[in-house]
mmCIF file of the N, C-alpha and C atoms, coordinates in Angstrom:
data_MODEL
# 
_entry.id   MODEL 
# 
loop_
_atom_site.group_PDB 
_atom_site.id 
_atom_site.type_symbol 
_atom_site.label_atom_id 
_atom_site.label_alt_id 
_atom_site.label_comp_id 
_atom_site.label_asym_id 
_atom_site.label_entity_id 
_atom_site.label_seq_id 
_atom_site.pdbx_PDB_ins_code 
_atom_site.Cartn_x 
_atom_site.Cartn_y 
_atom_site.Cartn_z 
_atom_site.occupancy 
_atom_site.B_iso_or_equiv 
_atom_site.pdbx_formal_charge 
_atom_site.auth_seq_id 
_atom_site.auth_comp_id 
_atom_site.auth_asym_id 
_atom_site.auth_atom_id 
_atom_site.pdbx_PDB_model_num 
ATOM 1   N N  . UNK A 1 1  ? -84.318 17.136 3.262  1.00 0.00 ? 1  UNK A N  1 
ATOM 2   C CA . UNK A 1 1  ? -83.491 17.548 2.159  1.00 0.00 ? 1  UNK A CA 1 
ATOM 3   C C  . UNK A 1 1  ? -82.044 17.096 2.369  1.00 0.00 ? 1  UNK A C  1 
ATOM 4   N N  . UNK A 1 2  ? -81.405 17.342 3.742  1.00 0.00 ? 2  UNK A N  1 
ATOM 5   C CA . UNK A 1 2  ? -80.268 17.234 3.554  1.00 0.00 ? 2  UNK A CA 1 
ATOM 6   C C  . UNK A 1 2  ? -79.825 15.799 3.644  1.00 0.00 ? 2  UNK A C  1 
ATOM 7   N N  . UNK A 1 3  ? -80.398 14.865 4.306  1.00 0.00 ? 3  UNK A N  1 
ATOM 8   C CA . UNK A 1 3  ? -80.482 13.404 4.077  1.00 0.00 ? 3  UNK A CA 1 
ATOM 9   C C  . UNK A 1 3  ? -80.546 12.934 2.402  1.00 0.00 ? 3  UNK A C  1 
ATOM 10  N N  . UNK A 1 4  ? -81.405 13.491 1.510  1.00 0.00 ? 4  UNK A N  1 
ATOM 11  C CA . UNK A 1 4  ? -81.269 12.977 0.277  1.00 0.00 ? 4  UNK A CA 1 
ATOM 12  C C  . UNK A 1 4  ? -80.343 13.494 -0.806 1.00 0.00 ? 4  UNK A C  1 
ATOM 13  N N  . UNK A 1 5  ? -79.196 14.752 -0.060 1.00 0.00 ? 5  UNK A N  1 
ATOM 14  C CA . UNK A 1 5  ? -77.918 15.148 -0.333 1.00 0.00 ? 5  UNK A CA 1 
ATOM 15  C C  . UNK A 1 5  ? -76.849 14.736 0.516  1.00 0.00 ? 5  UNK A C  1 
ATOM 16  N N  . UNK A 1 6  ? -76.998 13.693 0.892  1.00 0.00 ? 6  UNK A N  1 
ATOM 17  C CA . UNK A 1 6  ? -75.947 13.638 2.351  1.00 0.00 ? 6  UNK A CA 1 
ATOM 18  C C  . UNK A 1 6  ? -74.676 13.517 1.363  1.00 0.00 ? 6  UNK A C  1 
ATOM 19  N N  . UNK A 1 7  ? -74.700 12.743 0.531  1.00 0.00 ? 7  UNK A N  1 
ATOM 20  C CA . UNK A 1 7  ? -73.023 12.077 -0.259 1.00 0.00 ? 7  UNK A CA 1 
ATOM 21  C C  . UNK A 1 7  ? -72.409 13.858 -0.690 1.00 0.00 ? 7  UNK A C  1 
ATOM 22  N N  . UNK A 1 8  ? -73.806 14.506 -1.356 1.00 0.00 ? 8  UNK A N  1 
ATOM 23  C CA . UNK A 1 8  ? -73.203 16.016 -1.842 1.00 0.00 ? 8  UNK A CA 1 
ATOM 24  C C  . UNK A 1 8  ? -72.502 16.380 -0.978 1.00 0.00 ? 8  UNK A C  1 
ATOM 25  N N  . UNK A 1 9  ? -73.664 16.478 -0.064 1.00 0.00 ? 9  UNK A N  1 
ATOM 26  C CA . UNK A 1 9  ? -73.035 17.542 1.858  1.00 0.00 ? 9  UNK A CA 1 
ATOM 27  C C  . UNK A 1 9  ? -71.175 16.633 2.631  1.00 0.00 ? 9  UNK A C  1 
ATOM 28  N N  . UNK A 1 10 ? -71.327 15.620 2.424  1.00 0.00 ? 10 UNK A N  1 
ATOM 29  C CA . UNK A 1 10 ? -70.360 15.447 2.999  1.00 0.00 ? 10 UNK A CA 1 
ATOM 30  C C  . UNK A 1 10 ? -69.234 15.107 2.155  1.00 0.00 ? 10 UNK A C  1 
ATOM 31  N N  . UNK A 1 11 ? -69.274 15.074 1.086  1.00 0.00 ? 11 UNK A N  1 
ATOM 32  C CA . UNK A 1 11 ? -68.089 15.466 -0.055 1.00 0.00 ? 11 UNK A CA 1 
ATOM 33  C C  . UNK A 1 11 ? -67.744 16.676 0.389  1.00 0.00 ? 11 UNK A C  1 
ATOM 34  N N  . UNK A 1 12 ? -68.574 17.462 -0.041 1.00 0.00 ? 12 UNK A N  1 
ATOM 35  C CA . UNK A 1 12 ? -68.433 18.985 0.528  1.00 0.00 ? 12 UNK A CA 1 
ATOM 36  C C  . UNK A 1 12 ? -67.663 19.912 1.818  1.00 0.00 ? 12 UNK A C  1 
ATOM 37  N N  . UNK A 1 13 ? -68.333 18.570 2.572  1.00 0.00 ? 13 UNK A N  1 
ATOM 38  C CA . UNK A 1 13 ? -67.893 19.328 3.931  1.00 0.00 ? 13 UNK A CA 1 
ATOM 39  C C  . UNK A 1 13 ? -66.013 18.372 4.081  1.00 0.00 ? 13 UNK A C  1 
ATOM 40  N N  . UNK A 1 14 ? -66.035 17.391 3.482  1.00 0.00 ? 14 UNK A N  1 
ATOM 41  C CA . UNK A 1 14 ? -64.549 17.093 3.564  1.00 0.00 ? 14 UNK A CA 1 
ATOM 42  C C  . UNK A 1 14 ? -63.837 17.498 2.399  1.00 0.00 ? 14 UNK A C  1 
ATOM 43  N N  . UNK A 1 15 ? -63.616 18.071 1.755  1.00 0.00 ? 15 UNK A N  1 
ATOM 44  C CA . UNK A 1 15 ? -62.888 18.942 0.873  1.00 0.00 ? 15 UNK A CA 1 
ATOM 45  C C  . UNK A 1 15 ? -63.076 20.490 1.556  1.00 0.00 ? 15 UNK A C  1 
ATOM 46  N N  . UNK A 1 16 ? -63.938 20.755 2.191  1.00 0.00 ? 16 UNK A N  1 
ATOM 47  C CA . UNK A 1 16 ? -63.570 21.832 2.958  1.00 0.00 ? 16 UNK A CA 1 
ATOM 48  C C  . UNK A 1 16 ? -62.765 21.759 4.091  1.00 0.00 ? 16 UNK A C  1 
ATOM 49  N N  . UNK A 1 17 ? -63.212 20.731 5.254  1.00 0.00 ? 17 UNK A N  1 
ATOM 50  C CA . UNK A 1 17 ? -62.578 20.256 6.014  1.00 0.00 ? 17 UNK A CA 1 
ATOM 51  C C  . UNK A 1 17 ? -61.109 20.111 5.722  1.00 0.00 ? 17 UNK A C  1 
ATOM 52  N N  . UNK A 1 18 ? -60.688 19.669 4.766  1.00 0.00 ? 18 UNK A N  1 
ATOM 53  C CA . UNK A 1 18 ? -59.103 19.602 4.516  1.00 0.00 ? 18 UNK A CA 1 
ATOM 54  C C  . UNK A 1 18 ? -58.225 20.437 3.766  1.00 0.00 ? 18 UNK A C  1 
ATOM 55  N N  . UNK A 1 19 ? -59.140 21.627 3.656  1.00 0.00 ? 19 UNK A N  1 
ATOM 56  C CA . UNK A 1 19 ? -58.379 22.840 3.174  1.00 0.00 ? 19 UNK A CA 1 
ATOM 57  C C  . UNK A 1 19 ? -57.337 23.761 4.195  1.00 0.00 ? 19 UNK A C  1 
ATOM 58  N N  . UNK A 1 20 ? -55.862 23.650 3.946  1.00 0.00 ? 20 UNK A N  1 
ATOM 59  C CA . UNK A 1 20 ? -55.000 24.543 4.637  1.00 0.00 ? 20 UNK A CA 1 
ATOM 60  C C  . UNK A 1 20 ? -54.590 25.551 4.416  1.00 0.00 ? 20 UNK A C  1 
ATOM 61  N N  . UNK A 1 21 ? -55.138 26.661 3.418  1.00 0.00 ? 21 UNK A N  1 
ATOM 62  C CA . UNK A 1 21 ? -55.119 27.577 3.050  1.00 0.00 ? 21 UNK A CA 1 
ATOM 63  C C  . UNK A 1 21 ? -56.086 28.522 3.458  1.00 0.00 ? 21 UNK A C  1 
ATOM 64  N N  . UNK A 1 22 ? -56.798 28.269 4.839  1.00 0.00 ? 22 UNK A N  1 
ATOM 65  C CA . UNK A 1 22 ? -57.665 29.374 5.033  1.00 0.00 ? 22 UNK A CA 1 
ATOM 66  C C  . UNK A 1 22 ? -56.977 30.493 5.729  1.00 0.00 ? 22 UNK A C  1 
ATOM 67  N N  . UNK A 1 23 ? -57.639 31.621 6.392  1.00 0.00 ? 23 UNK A N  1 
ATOM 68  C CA . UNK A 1 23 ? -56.958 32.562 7.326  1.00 0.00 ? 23 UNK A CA 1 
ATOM 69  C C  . UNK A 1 23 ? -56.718 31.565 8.807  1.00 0.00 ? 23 UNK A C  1 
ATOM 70  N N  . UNK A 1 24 ? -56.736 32.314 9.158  1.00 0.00 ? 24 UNK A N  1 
ATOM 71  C CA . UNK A 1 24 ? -56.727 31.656 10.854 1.00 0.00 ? 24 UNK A CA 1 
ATOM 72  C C  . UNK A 1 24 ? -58.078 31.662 11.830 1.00 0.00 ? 24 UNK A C  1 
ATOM 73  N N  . UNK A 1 25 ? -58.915 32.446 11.117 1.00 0.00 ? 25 UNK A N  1 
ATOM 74  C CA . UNK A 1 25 ? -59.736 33.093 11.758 1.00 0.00 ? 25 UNK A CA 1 
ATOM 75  C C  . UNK A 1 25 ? -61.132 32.124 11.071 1.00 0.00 ? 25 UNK A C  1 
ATOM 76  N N  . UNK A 1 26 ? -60.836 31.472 10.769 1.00 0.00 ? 26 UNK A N  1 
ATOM 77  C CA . UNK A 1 26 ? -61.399 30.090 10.038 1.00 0.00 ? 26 UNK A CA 1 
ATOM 78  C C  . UNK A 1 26 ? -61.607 28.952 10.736 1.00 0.00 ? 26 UNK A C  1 
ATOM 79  N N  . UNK A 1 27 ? -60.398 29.130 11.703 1.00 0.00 ? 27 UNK A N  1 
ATOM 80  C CA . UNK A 1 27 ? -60.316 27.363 12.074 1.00 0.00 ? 27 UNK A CA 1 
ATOM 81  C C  . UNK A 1 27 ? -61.587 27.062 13.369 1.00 0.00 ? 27 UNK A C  1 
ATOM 82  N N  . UNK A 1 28 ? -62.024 27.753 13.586 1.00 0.00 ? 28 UNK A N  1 
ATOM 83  C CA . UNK A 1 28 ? -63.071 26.966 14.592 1.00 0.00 ? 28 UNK A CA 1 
ATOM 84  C C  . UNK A 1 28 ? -64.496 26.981 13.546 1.00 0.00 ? 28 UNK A C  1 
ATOM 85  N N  . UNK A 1 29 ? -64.976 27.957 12.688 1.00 0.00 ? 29 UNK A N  1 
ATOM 86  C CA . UNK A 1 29 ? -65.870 27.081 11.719 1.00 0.00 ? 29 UNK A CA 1 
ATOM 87  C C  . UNK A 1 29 ? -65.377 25.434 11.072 1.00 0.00 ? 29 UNK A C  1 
ATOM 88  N N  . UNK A 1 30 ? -64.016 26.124 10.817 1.00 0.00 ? 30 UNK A N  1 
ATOM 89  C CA . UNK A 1 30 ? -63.775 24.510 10.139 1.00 0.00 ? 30 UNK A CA 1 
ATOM 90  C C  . UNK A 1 30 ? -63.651 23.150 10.840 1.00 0.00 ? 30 UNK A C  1 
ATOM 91  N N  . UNK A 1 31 ? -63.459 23.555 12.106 1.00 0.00 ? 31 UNK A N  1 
ATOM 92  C CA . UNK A 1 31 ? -63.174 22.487 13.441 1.00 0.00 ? 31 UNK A CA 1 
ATOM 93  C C  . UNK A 1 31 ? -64.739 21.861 13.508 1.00 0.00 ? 31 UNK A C  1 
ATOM 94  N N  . UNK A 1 32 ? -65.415 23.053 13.423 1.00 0.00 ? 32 UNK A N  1 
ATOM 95  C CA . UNK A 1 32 ? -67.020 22.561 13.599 1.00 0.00 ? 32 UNK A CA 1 
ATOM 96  C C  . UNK A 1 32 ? -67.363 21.793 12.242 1.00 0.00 ? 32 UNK A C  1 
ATOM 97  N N  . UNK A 1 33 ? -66.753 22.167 11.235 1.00 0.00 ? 33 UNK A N  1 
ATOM 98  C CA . UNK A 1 33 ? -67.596 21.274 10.085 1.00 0.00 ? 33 UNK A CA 1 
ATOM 99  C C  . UNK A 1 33 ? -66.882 19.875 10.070 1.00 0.00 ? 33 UNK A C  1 
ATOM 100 N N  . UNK A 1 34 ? -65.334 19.945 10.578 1.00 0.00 ? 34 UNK A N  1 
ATOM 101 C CA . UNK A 1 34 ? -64.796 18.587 10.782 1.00 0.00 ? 34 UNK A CA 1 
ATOM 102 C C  . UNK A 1 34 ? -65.353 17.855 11.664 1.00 0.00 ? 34 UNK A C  1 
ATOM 103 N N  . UNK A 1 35 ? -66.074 18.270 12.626 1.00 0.00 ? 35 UNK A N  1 
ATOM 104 C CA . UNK A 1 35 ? -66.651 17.469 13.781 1.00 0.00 ? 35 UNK A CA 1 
ATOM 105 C C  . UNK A 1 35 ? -67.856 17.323 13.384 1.00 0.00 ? 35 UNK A C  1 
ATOM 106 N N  . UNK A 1 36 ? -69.200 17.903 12.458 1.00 0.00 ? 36 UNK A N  1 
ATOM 107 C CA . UNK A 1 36 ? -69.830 17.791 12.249 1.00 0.00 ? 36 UNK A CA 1 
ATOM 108 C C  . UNK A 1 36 ? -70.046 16.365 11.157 1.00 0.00 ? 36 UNK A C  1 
ATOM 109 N N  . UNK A 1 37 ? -68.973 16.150 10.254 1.00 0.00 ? 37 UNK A N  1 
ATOM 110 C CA . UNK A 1 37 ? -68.956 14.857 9.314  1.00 0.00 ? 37 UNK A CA 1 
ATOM 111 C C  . UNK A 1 37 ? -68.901 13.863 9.910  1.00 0.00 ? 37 UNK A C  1 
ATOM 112 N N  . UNK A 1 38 ? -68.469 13.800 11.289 1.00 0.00 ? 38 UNK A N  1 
ATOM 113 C CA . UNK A 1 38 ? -69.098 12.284 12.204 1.00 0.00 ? 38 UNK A CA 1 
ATOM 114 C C  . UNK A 1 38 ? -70.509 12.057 12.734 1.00 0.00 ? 38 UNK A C  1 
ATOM 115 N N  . UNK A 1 39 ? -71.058 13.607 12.200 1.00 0.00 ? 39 UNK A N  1 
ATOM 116 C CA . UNK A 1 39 ? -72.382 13.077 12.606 1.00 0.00 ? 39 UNK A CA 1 
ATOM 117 C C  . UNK A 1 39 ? -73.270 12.188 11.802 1.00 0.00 ? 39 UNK A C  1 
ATOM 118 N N  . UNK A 1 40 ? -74.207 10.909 12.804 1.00 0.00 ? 40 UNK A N  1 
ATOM 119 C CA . UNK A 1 40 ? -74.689 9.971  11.601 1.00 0.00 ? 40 UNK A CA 1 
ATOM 120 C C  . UNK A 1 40 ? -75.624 11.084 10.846 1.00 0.00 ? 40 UNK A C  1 
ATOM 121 N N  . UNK A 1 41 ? -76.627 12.107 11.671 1.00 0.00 ? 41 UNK A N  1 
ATOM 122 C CA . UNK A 1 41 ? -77.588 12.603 10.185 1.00 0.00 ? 41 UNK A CA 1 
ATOM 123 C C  . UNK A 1 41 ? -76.719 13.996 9.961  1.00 0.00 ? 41 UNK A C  1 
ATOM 124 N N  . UNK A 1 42 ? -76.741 13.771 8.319  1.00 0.00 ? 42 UNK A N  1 
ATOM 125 C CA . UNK A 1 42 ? -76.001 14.888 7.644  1.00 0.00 ? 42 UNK A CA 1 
ATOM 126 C C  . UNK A 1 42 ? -76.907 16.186 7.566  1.00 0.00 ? 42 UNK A C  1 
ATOM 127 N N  . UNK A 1 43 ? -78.104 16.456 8.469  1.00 0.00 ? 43 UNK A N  1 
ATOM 128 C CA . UNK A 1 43 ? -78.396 17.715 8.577  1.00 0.00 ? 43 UNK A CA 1 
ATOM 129 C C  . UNK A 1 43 ? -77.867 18.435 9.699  1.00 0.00 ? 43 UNK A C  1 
ATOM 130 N N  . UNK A 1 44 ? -76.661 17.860 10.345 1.00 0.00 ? 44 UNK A N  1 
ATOM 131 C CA . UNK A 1 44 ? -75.641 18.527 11.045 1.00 0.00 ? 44 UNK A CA 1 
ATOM 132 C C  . UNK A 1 44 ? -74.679 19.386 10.552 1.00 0.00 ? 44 UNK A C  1 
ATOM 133 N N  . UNK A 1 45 ? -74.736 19.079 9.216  1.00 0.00 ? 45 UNK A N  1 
ATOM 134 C CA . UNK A 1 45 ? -73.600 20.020 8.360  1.00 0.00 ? 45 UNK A CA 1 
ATOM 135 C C  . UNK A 1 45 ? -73.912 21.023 7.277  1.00 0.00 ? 45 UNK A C  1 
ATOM 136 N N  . UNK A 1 46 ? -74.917 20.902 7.136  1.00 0.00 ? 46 UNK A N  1 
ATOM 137 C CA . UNK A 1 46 ? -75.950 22.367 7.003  1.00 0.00 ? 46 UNK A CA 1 
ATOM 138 C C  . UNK A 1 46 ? -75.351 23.674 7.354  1.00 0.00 ? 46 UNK A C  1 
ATOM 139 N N  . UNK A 1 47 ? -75.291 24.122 8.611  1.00 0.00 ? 47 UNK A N  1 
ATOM 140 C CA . UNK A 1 47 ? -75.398 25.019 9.452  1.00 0.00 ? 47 UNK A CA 1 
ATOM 141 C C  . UNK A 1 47 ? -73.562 24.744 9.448  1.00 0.00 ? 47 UNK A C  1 
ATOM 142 N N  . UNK A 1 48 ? -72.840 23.797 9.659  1.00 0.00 ? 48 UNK A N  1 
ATOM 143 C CA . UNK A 1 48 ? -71.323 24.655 9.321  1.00 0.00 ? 48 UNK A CA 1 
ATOM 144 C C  . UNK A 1 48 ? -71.167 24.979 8.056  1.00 0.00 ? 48 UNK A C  1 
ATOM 145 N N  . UNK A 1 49 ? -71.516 24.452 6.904  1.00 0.00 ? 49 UNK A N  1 
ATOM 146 C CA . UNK A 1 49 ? -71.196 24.521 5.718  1.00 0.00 ? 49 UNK A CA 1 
ATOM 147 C C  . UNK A 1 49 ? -71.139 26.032 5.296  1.00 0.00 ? 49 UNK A C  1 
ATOM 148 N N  . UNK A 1 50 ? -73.244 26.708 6.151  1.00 0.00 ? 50 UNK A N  1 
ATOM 149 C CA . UNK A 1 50 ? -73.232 27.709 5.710  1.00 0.00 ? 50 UNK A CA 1 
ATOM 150 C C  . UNK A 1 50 ? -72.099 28.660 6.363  1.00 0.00 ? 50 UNK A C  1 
ATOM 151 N N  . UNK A 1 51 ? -71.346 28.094 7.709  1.00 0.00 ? 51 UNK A N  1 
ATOM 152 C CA . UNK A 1 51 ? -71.005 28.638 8.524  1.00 0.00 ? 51 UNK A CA 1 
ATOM 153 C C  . UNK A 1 51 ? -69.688 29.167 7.302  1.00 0.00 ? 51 UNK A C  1 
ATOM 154 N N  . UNK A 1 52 ? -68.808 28.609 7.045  1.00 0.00 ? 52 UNK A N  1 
ATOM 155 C CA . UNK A 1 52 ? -67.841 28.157 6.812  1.00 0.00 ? 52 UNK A CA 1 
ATOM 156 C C  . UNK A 1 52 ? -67.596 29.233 5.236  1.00 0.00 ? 52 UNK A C  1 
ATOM 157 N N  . UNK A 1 53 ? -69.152 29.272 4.291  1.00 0.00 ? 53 UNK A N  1 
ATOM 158 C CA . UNK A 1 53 ? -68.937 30.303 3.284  1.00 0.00 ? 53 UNK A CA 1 
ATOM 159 C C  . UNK A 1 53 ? -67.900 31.837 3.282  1.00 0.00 ? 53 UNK A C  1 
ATOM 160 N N  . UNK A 1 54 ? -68.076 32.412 4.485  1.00 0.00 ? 54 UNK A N  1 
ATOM 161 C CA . UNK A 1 54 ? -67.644 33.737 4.062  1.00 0.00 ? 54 UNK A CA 1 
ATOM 162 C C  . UNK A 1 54 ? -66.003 33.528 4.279  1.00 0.00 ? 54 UNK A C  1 
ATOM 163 N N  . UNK A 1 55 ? -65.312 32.355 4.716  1.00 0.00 ? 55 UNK A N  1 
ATOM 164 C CA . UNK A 1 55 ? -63.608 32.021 4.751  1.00 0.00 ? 55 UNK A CA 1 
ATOM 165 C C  . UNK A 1 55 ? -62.871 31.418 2.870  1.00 0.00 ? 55 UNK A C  1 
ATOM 166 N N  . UNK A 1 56 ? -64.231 31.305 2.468  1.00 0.00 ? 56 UNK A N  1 
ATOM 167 C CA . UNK A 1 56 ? -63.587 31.040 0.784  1.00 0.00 ? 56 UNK A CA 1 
ATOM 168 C C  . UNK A 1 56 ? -63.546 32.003 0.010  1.00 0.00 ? 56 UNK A C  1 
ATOM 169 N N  . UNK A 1 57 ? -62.049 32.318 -0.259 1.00 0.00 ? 57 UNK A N  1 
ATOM 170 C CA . UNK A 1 57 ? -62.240 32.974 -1.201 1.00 0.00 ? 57 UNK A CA 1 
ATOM 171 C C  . UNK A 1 57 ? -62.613 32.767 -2.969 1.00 0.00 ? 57 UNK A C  1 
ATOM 172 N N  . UNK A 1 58 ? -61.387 33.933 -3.684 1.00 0.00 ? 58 UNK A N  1 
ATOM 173 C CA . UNK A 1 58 ? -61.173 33.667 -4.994 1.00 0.00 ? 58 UNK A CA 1 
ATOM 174 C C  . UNK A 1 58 ? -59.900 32.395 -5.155 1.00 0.00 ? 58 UNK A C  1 
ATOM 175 N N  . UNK A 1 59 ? -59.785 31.924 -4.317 1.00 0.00 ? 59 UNK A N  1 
ATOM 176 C CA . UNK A 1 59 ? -58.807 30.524 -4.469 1.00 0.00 ? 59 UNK A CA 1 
ATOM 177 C C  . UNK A 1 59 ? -59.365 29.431 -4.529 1.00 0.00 ? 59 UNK A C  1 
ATOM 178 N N  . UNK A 1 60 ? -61.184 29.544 -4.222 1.00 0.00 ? 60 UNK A N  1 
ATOM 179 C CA . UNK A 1 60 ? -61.655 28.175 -3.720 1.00 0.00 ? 60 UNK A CA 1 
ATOM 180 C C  . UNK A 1 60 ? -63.149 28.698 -4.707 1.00 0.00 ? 60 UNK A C  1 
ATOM 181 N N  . UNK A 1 61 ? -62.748 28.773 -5.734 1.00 0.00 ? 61 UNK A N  1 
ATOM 182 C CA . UNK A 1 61 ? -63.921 29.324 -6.694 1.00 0.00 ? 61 UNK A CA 1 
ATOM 183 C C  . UNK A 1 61 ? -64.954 27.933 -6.587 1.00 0.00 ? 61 UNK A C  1 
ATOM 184 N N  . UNK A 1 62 ? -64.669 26.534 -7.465 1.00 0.00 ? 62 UNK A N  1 
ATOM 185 C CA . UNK A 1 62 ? -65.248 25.672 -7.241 1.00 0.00 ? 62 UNK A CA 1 
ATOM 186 C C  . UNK A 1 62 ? -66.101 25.273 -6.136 1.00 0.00 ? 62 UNK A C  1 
ATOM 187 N N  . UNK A 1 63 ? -65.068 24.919 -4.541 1.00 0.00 ? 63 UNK A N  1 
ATOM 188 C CA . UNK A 1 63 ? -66.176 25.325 -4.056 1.00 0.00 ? 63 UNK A CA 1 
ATOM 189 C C  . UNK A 1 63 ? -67.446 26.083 -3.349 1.00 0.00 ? 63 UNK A C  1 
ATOM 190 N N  . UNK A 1 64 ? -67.257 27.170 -3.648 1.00 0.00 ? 64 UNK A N  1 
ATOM 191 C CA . UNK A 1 64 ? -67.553 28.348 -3.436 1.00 0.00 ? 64 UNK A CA 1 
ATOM 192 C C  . UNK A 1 64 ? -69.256 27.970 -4.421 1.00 0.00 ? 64 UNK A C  1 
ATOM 193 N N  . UNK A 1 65 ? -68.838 27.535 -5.568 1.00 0.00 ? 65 UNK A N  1 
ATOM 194 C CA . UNK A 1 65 ? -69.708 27.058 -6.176 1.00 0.00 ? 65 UNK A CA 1 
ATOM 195 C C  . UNK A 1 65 ? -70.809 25.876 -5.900 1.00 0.00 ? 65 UNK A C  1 
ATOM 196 N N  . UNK A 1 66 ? -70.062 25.203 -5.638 1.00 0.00 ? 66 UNK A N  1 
ATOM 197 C CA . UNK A 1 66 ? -71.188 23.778 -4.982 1.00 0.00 ? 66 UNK A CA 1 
ATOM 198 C C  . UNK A 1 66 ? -71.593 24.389 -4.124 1.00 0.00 ? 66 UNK A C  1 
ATOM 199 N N  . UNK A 1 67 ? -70.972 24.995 -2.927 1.00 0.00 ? 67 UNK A N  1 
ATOM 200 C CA . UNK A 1 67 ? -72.150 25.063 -2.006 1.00 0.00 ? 67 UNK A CA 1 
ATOM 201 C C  . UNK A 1 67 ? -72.923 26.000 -2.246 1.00 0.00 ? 67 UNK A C  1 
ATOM 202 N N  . UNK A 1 68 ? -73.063 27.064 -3.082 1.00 0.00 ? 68 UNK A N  1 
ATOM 203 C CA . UNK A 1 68 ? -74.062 28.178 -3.506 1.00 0.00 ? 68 UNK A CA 1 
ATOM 204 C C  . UNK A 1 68 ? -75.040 27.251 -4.305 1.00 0.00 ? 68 UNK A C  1 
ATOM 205 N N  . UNK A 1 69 ? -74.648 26.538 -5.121 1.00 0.00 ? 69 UNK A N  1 
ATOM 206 C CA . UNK A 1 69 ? -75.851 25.581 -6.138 1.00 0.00 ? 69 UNK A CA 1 
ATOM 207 C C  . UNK A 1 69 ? -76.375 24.631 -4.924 1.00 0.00 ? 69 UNK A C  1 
ATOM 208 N N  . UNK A 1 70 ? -75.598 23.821 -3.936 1.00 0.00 ? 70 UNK A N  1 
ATOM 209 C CA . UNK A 1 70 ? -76.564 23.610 -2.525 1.00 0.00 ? 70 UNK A CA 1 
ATOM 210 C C  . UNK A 1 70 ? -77.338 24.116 -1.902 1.00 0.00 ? 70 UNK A C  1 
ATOM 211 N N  . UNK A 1 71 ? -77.193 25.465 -1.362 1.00 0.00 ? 71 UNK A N  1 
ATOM 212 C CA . UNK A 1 71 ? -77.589 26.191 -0.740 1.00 0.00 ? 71 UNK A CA 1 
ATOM 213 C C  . UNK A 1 71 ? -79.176 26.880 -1.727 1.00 0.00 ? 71 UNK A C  1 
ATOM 214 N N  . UNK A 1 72 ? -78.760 26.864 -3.037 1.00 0.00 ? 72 UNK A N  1 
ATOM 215 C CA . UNK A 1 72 ? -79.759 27.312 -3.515 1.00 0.00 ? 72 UNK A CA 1 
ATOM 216 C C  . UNK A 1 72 ? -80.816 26.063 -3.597 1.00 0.00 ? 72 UNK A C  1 
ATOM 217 N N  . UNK A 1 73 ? -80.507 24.717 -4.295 1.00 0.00 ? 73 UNK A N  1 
ATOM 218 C CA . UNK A 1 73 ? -81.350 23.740 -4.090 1.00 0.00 ? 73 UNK A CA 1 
ATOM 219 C C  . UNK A 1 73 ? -82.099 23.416 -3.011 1.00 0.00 ? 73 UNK A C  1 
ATOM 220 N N  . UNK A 1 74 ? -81.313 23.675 -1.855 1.00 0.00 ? 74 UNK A N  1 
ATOM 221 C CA . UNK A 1 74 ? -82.287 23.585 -0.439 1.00 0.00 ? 74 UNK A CA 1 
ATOM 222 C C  . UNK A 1 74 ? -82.957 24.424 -0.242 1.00 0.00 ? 74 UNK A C  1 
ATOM 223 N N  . UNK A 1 75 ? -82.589 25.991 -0.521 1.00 0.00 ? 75 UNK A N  1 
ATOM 224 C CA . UNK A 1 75 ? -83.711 27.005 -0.450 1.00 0.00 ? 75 UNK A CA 1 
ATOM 225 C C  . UNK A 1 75 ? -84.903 26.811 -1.326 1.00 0.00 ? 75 UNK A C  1 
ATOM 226 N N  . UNK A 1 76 ? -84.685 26.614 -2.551 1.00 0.00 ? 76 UNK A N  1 
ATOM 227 C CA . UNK A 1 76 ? -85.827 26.181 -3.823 1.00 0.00 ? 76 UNK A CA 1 
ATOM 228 C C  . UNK A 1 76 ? -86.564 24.987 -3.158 1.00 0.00 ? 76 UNK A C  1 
ATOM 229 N N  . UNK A 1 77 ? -86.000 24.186 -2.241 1.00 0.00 ? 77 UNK A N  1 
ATOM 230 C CA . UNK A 1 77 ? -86.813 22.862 -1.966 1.00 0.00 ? 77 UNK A CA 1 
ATOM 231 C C  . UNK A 1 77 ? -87.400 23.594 -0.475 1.00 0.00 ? 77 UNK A C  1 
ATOM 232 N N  . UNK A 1 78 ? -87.346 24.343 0.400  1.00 0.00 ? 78 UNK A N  1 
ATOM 233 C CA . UNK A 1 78 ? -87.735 24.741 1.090  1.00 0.00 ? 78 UNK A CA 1 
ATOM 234 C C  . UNK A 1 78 ? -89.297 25.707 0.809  1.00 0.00 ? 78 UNK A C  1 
ATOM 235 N N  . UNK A 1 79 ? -88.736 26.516 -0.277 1.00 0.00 ? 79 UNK A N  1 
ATOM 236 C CA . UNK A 1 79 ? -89.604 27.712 -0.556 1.00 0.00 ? 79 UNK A CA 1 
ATOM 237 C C  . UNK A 1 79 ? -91.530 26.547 -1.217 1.00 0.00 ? 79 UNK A C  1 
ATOM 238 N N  . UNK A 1 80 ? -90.780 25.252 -1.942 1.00 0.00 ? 80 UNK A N  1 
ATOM 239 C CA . UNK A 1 80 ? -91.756 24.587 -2.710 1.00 0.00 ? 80 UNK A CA 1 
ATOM 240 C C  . UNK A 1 80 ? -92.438 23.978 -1.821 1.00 0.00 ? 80 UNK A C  1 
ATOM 241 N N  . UNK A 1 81 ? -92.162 23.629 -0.295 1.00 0.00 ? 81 UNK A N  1 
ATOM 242 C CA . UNK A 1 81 ? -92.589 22.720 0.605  1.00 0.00 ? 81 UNK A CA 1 
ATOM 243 C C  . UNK A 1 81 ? -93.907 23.670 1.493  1.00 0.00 ? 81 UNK A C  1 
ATOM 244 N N  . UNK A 1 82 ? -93.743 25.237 1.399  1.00 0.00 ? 82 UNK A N  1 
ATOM 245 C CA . UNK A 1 82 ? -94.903 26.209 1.510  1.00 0.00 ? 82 UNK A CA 1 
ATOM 246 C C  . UNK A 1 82 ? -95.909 25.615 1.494  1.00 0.00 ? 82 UNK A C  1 
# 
């Protein structure tokens, strides 16, 4: 799945990655999702992305959004693969 979203996932993860408006208490999820976008397979950024949800707030509505419509597409593609 996450290979045939990689362009989604790593749009994603660099517009998160370059957000300076988080708390502080943020920056080592976000360190991990910045280090994770050098990885060649993008099912490395999975697992920060989800990491990384509960530091967005109501300032980062948008993407707050993509990755919930991600997160749900991979679950729906998970649940169908049963």
């Amino acid at each position: 799945w996450a290979r045939a979203h990689a362009a989604d996932l790593r749009r994603l993860a660099g517009q998160i990655s370059a957000l300076d408006d988080l708390a502080p208490e943020a920056c080592p999820a976000q360190t991990a999702l910045h280090t994770a976008l050098g990885a060649a397979d993008a099912a490395e950024l999975v697992a920060p992305l989800t990491d990384m949800r509960p530091y967005l707030d109501a300032r980062h509505t948008g993407l707050v959004a993509s990755l919930d419509a991600l997160e749900d597409r991979r679950t729906t593609k998970a649940a169908t693969d049963d």
